[in-house]
N, CA, C and O of each residue as an XYZ file, in Angstrom:
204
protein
N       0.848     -1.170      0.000
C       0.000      0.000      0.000
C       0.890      1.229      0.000
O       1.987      1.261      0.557
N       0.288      2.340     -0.730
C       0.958      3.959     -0.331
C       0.792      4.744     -0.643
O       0.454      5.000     -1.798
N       0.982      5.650      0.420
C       0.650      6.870      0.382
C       1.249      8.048     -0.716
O       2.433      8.382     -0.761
N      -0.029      8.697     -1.744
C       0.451      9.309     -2.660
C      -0.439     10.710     -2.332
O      -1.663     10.798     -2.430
N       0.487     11.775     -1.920
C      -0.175     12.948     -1.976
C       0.223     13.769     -2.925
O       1.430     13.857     -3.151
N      -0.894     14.680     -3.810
C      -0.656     15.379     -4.740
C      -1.375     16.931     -4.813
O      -2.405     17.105     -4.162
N      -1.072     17.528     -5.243
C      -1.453     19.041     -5.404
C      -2.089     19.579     -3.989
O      -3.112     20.252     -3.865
N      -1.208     19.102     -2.947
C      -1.607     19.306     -1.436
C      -1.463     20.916     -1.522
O      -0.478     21.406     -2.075
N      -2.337     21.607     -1.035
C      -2.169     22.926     -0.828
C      -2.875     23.504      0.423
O      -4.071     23.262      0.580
N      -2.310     24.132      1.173
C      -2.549     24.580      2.893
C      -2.537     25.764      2.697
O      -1.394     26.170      2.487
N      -3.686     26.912      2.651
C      -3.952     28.195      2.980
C      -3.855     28.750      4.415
O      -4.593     28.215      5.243
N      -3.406     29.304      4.643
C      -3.474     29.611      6.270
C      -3.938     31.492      6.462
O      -3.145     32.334      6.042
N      -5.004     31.832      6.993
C      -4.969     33.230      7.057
C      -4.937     33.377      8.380
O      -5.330     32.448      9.085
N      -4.492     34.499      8.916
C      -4.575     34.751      9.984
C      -5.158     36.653      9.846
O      -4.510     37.520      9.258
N      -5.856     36.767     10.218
C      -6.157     38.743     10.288
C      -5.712     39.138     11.800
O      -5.746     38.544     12.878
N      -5.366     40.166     11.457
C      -5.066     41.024     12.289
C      -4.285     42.798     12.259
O      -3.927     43.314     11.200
N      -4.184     43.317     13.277
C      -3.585     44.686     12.981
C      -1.895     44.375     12.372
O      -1.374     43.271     12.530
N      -1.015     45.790     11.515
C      -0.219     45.726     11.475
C       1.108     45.785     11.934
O       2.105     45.501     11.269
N       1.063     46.304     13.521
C       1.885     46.246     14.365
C       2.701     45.012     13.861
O       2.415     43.980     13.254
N       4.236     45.756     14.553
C       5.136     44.403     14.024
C       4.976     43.215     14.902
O       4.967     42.131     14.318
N       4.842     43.213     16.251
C       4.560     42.412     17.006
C       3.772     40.918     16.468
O       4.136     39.751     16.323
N       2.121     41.912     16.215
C       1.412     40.828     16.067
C       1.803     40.653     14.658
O       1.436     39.564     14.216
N       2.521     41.496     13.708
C       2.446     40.467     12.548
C       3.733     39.269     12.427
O       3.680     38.228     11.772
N       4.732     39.699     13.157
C       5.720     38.405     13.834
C       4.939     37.053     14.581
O       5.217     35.856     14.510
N       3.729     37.845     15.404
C       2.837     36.529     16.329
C       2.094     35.438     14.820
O       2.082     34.213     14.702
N       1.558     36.521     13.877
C       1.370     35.795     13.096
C       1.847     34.482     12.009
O       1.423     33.377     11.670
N       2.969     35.361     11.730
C       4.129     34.293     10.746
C       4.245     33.319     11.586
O       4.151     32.201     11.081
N       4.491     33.392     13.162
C       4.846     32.124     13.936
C       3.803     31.433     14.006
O       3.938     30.214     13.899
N       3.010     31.767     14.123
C       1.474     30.810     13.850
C       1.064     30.027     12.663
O       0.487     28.947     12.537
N       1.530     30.884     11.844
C       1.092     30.121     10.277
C       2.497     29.079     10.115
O       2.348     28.174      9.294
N       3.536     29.127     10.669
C       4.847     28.496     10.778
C       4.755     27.399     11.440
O       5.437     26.488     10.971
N       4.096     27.130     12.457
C       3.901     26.279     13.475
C       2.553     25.450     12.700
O       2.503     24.222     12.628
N       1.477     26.384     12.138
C       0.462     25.150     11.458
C       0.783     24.731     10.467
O      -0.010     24.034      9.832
N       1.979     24.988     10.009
C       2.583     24.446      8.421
C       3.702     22.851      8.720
O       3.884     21.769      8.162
N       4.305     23.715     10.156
C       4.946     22.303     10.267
C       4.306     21.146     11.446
O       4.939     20.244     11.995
N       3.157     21.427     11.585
C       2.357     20.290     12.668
C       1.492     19.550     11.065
O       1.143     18.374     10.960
N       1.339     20.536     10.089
C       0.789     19.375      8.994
C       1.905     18.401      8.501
O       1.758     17.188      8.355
N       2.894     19.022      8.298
C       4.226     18.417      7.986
C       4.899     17.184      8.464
O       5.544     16.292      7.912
N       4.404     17.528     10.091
C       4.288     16.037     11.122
C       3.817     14.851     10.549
O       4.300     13.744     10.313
N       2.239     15.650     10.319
C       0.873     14.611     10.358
C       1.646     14.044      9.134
O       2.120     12.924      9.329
N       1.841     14.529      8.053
C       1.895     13.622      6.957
C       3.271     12.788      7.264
O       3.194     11.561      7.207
N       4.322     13.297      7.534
C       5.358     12.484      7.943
C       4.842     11.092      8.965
O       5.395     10.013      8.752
N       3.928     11.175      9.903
C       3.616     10.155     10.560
C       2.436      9.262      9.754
O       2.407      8.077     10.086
N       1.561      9.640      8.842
C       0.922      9.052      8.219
C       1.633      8.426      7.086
O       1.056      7.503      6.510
N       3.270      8.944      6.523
C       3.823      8.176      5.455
C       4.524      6.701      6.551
O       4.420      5.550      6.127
N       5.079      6.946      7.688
C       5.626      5.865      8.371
C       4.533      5.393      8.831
O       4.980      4.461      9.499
N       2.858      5.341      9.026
C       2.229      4.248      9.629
C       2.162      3.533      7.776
O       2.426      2.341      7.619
N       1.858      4.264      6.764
C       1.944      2.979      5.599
C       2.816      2.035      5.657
O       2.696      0.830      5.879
N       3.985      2.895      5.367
C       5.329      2.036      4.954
C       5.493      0.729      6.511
O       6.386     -0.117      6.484
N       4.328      0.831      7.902
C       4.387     -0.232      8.625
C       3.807     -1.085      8.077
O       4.319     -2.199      8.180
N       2.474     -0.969      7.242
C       1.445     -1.791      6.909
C       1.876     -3.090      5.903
O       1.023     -3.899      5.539
């Protein structure tokens, strides 16, 4: 069996004011949900390759 992902595409918005602060809070947010998907699929390619 395996896992074939294709034309995967992850939008992430976040709104908010332009202060640099929150737009730094932001990038780290959209950074952090980019690489917790990054996980998921990394752990969903090693439960195939168990099967």
């Amino acid at each position: 069996m395996s896992l074939e992902i294709k034309n995967l595409v992850i939008n992430v918005h976040v709104s908010g004011s332009a202060e640099d602060k929150v737009f730094s809070r932001i990038e780290n947010l959209r950074s952090e949900i980019l690489d917790e998907c990054k996980e998921l699929i990394s752990e969903s390619e090693d439960r195939m390759r168990d099967r």
